[in-house]
C-alpha atoms as one frame of an Amber mdcrd trajectory, in Angstrom:
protein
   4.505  -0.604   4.335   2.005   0.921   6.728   5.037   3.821   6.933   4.223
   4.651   3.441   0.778   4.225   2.785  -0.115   6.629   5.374   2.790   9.011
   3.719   0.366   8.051   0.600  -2.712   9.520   2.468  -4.179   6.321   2.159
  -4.592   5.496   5.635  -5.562   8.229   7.742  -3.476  10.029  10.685  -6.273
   8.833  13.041  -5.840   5.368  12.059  -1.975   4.940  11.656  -0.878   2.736
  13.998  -4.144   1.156  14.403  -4.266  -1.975  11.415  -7.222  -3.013  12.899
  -9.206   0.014  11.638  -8.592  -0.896   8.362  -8.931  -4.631   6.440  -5.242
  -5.876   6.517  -4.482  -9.330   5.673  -0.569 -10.729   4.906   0.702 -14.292
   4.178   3.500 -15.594   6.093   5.536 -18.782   6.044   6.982 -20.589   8.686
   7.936 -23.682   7.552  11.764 -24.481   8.525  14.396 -24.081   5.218  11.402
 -21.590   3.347  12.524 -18.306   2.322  10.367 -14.877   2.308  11.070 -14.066
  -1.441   7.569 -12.561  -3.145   5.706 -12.221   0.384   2.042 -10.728  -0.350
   0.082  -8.794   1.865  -3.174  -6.928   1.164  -5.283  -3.619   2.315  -9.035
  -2.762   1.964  -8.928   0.991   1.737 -10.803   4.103   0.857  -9.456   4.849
  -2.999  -7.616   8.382  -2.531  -6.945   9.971  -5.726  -3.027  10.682  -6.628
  -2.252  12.590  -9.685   0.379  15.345  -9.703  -2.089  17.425 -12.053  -5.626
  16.068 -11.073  -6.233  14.550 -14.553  -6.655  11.424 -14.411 -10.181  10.398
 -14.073 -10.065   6.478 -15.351  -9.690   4.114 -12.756  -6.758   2.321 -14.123
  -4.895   6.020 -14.191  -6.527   6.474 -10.638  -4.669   2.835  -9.401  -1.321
   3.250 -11.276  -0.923   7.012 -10.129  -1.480   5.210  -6.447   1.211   2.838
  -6.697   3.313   4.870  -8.059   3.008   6.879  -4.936   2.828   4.616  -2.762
   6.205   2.765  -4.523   7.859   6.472  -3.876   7.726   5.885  -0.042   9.133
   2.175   0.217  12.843   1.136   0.218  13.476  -0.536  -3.380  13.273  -4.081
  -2.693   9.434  -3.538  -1.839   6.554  -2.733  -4.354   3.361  -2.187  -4.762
């Protein structure tokens, strides 16, 4: 995930590799017979705008155009 949010240009080149220069918080299960199914982790980021023609200037455009991005990077069992 890290992988492709700095392919994203969310997290910068300087701070790849580093998760503690950035807020990252995941959940994580280790109780004995519990599966990893629907896993959820979390990033406090600067908001870098992603649009393949600079349009979009709502916020919800701004966030889906992100994901979408960010989705392009990561194997197809992971989402954003």
């Amino acid at each position: 995930i890290e992988l492709a949010l700095y392919r994203s240009g969310i997290i910068s080149k300087m701070n790849f590799g580093y998760p503690s220069k950035y807020g990252w918080s995941n959940s994580a299960r280790t109780d004995k017979g519990v599966h990893a199914a629907a896993q959820v982790c979390s990033l406090k980021g600067e908001m870098i705008f992603h649009h393949k023609d600079d349009l979009v200037d709502d916020e919800p455009g701004q966030l889906d155009a992100m994901r979408l991005k960010v989705n392009s990077y990561l194997p197809s069992d992971i989402r954003v």
